[in-house]
N, C-alpha and C positions, 0 to 999 in steps of 0.2 A: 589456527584460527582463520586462517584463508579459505576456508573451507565455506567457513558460518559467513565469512565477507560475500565470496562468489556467489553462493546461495543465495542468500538473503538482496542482493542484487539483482539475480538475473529473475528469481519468484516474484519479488513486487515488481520490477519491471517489465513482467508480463501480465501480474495482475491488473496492473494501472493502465494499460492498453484498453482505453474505450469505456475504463473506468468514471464513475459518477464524479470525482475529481479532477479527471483530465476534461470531464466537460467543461466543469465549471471553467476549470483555468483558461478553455477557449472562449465563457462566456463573459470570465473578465478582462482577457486579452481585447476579445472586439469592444466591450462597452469603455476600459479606460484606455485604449491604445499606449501604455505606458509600461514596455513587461520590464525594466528592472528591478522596478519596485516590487512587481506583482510576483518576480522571480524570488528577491529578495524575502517577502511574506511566505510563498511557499514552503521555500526553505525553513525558513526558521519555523513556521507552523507545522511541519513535518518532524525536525531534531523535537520538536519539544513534546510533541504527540507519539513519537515513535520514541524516545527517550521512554517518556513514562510506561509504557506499553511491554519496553523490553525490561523494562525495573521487572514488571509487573510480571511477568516470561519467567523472569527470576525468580523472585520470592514463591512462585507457584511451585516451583521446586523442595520449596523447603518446606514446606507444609504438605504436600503428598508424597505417597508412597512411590518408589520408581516402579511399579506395575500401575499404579493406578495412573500415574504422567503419562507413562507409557501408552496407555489407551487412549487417553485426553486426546495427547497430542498427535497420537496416531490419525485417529478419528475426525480428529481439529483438520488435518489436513486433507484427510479424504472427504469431509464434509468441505473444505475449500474447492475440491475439484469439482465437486459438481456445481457449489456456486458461482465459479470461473464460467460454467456455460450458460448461467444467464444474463442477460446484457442490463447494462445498467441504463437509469433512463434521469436526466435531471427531472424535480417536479418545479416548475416555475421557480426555478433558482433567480431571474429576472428580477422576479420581488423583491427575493431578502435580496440581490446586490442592490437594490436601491433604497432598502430602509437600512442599510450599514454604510454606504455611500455617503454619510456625512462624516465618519470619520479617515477620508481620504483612501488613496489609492493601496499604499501600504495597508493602512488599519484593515478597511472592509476584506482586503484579500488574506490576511494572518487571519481574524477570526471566521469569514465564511469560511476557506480552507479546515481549519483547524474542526470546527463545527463537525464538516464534511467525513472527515474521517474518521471520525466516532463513531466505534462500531463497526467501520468499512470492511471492506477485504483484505486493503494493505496493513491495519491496523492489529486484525486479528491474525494472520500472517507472522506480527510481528512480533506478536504474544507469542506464540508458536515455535517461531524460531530460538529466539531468545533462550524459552526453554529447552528447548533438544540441543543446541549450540552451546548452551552457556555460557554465554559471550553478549554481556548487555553493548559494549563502547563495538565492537564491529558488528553485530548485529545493528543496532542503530545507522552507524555509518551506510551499512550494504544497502537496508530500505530505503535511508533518505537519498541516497544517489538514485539509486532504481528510480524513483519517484520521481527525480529531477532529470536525469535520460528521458524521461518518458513527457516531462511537464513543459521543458524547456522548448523542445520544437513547438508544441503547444500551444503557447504562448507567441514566438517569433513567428511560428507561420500560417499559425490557425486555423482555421476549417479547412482550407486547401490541402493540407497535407492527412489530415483526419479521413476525409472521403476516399480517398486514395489505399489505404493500408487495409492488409486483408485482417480484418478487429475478429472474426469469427475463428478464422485459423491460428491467428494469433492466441486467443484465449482458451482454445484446443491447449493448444501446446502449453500452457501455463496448468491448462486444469493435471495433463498428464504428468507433469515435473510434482507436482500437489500427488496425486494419489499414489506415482511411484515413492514418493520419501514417504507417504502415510504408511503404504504397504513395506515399502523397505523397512521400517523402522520395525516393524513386529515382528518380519521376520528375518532380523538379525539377531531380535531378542529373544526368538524361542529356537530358532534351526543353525545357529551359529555359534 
């Protein structure tokens, strides 16, 4: 199960690089200056979206066929790769943090976060794994840390550190970790 941990780590921790999430988290790093809290909301909006996600991972297991997963989540993954090379863009996230902004620095950042991820990269990722892994409790753990490696500078040092990192090569390298396990996975199950 080290396996499904490391994985599931170092994939959304490159997914999250420059990620629509990692914006936000700079955008509510600058508007509340207050990142424990907003760390604190991450986190637990992350265990509890990536929890359900790898449930989700799972039960998909039991209701198809292991050829027909098998292509799912082949495909799941090779279709990640190429979504790894487009950049994500917030759309006035400015807004909603100020119409959720009455419910404090915690609240606004658990459900914008939370929001955020629905549907994301990291999220389907985590569907993905979950299922080739079989492993809901480390698979969870590996994306929420990824996420928090990725969230936590983020947050502490904010756009200064943002402009600085190579985000295009970076998501290179995430898309190809994606298409080699899409492609590893088929053919391990037909030439192996």
């Amino acid at each position: 199960m080290l396996n499904a941990f490391l994985i599931s780590l170092v994939v959304v921790a490159l997914s999250e690089m420059g990620d629509k999430t990692q914006l936000l988290a700079l955008l509510l790093a600058a508007k509340f200056r207050k990142p424990i809290p907003i760390l604190f909301a991450i986190f637990l909006a992350t265990v509890v979206n990536h929890g359900v996600s790898a449930v989700l991972g799972q039960w998909i297991t039991t209701v198809l066929s292991e050829t027909t997963l098998l292509w799912l989540v082949s495909l799941g993954f090779i279709g990640m790769a190429v979504w790894m090379l487009i950049p994500d863009k917030l759309d006035d996230e400015s807004e909603s943090i100020n119409r959720w902004q009455k419910y404090g620095v915690f609240g606004a950042t658990f459900i914008l976060f939370f929001l955020a991820e629905i549907g994301d990269k990291t999220q389907i990722a985590t569907i993905a794994l979950a299922a080739r892994f079989d492993s809901i409790g480390w698979v969870t753990i590996g994306t929420t840390l990824g996420i928090m490696l990725v969230n936590l500078p983020a947050v502490f040092i904010g756009d200064k550190l943002a402009d600085k990192l190579p985000i295009a090569l970076i998501h290179k390298i995430g898309a190809a970790i994606f298409l080699i396990m899409g492609v590893g996975a088929l053919l391990q199950h037909y030439f192996l």
